[in-house]
N, C-alpha and C positions, 0 to 999 in steps of 0.2 A: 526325667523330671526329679525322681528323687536322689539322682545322684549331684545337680545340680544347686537343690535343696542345701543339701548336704553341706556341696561346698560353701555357699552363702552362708549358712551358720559360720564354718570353719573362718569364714572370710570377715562374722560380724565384728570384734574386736578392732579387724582393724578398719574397718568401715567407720565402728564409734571413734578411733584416730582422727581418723579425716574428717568427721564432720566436726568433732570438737577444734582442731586446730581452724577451720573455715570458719564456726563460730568466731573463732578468739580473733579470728584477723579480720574478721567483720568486724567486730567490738571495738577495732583500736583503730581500724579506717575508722569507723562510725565517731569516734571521740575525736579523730584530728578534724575529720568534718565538723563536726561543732564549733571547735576549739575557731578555726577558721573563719567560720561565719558570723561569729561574735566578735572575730577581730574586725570585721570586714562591716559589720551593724555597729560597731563603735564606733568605729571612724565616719560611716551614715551619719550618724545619730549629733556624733562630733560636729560633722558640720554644718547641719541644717541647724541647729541650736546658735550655733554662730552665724548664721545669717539671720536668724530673729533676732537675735540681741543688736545686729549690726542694724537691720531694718528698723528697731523703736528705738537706740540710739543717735540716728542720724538722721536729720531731720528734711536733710537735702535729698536724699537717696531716693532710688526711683524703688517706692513700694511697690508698684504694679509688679515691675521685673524682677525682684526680688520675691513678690508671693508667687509670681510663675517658672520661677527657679526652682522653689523650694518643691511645688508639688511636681515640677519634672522626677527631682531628687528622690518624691516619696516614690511616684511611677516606677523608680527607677532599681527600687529594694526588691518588687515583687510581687508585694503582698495584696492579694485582692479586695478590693474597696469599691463598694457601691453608697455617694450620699444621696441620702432623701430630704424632701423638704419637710415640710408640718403638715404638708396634705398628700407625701407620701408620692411626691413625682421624684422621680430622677434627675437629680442635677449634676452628679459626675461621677464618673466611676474609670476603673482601670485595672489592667493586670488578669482582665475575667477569660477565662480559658475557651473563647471563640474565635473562630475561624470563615470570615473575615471579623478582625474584632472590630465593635461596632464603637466602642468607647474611642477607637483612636480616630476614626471617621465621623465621630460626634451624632448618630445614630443613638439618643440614649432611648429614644420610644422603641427600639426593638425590644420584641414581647420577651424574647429571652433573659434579658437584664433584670427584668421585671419578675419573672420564675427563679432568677438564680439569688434573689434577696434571700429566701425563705430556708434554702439549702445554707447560706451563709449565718442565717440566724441559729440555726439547728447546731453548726460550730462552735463559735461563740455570740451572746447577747449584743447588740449591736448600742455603740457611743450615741448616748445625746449630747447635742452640745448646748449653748446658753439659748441660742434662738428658735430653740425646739430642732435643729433637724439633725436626723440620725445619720450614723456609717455603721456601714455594716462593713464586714472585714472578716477575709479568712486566716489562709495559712500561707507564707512564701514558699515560692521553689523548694531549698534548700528542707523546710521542716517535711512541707509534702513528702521529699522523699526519704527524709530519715523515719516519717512514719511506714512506709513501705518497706523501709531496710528493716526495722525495729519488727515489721511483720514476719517478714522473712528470715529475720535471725531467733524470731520464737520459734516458728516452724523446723527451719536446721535445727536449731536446740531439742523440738520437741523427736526431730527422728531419730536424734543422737541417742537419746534418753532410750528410745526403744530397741533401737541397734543395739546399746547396750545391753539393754536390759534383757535380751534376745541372745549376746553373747554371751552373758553371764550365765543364764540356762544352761545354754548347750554347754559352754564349760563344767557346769554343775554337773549332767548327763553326762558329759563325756568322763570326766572325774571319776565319777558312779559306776558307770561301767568299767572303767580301767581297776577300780577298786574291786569287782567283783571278778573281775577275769583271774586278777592277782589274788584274790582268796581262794580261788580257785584253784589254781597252780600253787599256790601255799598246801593247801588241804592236798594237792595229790601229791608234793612232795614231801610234806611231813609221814605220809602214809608210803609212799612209795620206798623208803629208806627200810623200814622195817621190813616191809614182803621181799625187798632185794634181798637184804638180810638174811630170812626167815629159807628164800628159795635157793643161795647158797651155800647153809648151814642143812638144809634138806641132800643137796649133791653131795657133800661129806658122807650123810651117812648111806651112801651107797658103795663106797669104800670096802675093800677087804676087811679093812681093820678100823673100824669108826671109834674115835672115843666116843662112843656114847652120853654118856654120862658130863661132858663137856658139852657136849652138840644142845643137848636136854636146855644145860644152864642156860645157854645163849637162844636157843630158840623162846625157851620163856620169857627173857628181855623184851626179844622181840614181841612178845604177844603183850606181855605186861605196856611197852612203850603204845602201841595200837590200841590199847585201851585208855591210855591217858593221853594219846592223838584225838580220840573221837571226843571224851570229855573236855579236852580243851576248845572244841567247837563249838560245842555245846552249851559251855558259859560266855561265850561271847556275849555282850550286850546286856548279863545279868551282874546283881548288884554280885561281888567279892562274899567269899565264905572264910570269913576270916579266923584264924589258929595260930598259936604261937609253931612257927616255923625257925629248925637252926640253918640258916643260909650255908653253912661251911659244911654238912653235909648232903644238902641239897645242890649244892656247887658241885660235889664227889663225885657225887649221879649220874647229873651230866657227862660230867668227864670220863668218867668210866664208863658209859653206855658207848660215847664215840672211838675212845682209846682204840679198842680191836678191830675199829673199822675205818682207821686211818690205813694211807700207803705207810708200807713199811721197805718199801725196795725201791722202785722210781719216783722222783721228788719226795721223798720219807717227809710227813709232818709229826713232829713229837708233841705232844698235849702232856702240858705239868699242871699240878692242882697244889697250893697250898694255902691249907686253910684248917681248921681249927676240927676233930672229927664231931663232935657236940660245940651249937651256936657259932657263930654269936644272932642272939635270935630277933625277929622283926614279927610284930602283926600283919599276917596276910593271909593271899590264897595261896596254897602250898602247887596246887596246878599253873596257874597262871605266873606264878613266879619261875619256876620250873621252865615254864614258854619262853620270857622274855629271857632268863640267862642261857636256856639253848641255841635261841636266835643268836645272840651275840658270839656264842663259840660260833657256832656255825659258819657266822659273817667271816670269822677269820680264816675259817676253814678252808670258803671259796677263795678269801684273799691269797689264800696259800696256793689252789690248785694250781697245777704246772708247772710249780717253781718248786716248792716243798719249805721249808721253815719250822721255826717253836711258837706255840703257843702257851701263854703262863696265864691261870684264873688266878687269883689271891681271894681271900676272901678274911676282912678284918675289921675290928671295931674303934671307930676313933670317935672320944668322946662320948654324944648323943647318938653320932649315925653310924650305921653298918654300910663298907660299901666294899663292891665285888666288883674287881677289876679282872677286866678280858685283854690279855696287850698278845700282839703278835707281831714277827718284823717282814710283814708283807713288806708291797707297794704303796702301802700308806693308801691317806683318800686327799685327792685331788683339791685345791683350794676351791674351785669353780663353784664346787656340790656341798662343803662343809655347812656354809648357812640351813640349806634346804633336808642336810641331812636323815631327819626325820619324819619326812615328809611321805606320802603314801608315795609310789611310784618314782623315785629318785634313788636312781642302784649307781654303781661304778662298776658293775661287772657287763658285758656285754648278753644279753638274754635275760638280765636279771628282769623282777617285776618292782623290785623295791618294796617290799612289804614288811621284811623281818625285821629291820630298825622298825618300822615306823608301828608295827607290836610292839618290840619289846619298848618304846619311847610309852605307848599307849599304857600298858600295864605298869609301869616304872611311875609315871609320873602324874595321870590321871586315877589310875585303880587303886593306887598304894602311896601318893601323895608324897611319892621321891624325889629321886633328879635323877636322871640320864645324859649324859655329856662324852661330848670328843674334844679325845687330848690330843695335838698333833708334838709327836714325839720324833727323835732323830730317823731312825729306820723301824716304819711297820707303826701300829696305830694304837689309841688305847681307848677304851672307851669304861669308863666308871658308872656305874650304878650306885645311891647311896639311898639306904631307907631310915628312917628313922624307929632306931631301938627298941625292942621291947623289954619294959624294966623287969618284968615279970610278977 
């Protein structure tokens, strides 16, 4: 049961499809039907008009057969009509939905005629004419069932609306979830790089001959890096603690923390940095900015695995804005995903979760009021970060 739940969610989207397009070809039957029965009530209308004017114009014509033409004609549109006199008897009627119909058998004392007045008055108010007597009069064939289509096309519209609205949900939840799986597998690969790190730099020193004193430097990286992994979680969702920050050696940092933990023998990746050692500086959080320009090395990073390549940070002031470009000559990224690029859950790597653009886009351009953009360049990709300066 709940796996078939399941699927009907998965399936509501295209569910809202299909009832929306059945709406819309109801809609456009339903308007050539009109369109038609007004061509078809004009041409009625057309000619009975012309056979009054023909009847009080001519003076020879046979009136009788001519008023029993006409009300063939009216008989003959549909529309149901019971007349009364002044004392409320029935003197003809037609069109009335009985079986045997009693109006064409001239039965008008059958009691049913007499109960279906009242139903017709309830529709619309019923004509008097000059000698007191009334008609009363419904709806033809044709409207009858355009009120029945018009019922039926609220209805389809109205399950469409909630299929939607039912697909929209689960989209939402499923969204939700694929975003917490992916922070999830973010948090344990941000974390996981350092204790790899930390447990390889640990087998050194079981070495005859350990540098010491090197192992020392690098294992406090890594503990240093672990502690500005777990703060970087921590401030998610809270407002920016903003400081005058120099990006160009905040850029260093980065580059320097991954520099010794690239391949250096199969697929070699080289990581170059230039950039200015003091500024060029921005107002921000000096953590979160941190995140978003390790994301971005890092994306190159994977773009690199297996193959090997150079990555170049720059990091420079033009103008108003400071911005910090990441270029590498991968694989580039695909034209299919550029639009979506930022988007939570939209990788070009196979396993990826899609999450580190869709960070560093987050802190770039929502927490620090940037721009984050891809350059599609000849070979390999670039992607620009620009903040705007701080004057100081």
């Amino acid at each position: 049961m709940v796996r078939r739940l399941r699927k009907l969610r998965e399936a509501a989207p295209t569910i809202t499809l299909i009832l929306a397009s059945v709406v819309g070809g109801i809609g456009l039957w339903q308007a050539w039907s009109i369109v038609n029965h007004l061509r078809r009530e004009a041409r009625t209308n057309s000619a009975i008009y012309g056979s009054i004017i023909s009847a009080l114009t001519d003076d020879v014509s046979d009136q009788t057969g001519i008023l029993l033409s006409l009300a063939e004609r009216i008989r003959g549109t549909g529309i149901q009509i019971i007349v009364t006199d002044q004392r409320g008897r029935i003197s003809a009627c037609s069109n009335l939905p009985f079986a045997p119909d009693p109006c064409a058998e001239g039965e008008l004392g059958d009691p049913r005629i007499a109960s279906y007045v009242s139903e017709l008055d309830r529709s619309n108010p019923p004509v008097v004419t000059a000698n007191g007597s009334q008609i009363h009069y419904g709806l033809t064939d044709v409207a009858r069932k355009l009120t029945w289509l018009t019922v039926f096309q609220l209805g389809v519209l109205g399950v469409a609306v909630l299929a939607g609205g039912w697909g929209y949900r689960t989209a939402s939840h499923m969204h939700r979830d694929r975003l917490w799986v992916a922070m999830a597998r973010e948090s344990a690969h941000q974390l996981g790089t350092p204790l790899m790190s930390a447990a390889a730099w640990i087998e050194r020193l079981r070495d005859p001959e350990p540098d010491a004193p090197k192992i020392a430097k690098f294992l406090r990286a890594d503990l240093d890096r672990l502690e500005r992994v777990a703060s970087r979680f921590e401030r998610i969702g809270r407002p920016k603690k903003p400081e005058r920050v120099a990006m160009g050696s905040l850029a260093a940092r980065v580059v320097n923390y991954f520099e010794p933990r690239l391949p250096k023998h199969a697929n070699k990746v080289n990581i170059n940095i230039n950039a200015p050692t003091t500024g060029p500086m921005v107002s921000g959080d000096v953590v979160l900015l941190e995140w978003a320009i390790e994301s971005l090395v890092r994306n190159s990073i994977d773009a690199l695995s297996g193959r090997g390549g150079n990555i170049n940070v720059t990091v420079q002031r033009t103008g108003e804005l400071v911005e910090v470009r990441v270029q590498d000559d991968g694989p580039g990224v695909s034209i299919e995903v550029r639009g979506n690029l930022f988007e939570p859950g939209i990788t070009t790597k196979s396993g990826g979760w899609g999450i580190g653009l869709a960070l560093a886009n987050r802190i770039v351009e929502d927490v620090h009021g940037g721009q984050l953009r891809f350059e599609a360049i000849e070979n390999g990709a670039l992607f620009v970060s620009t903040f705007p300066a701080d004057a100081g």
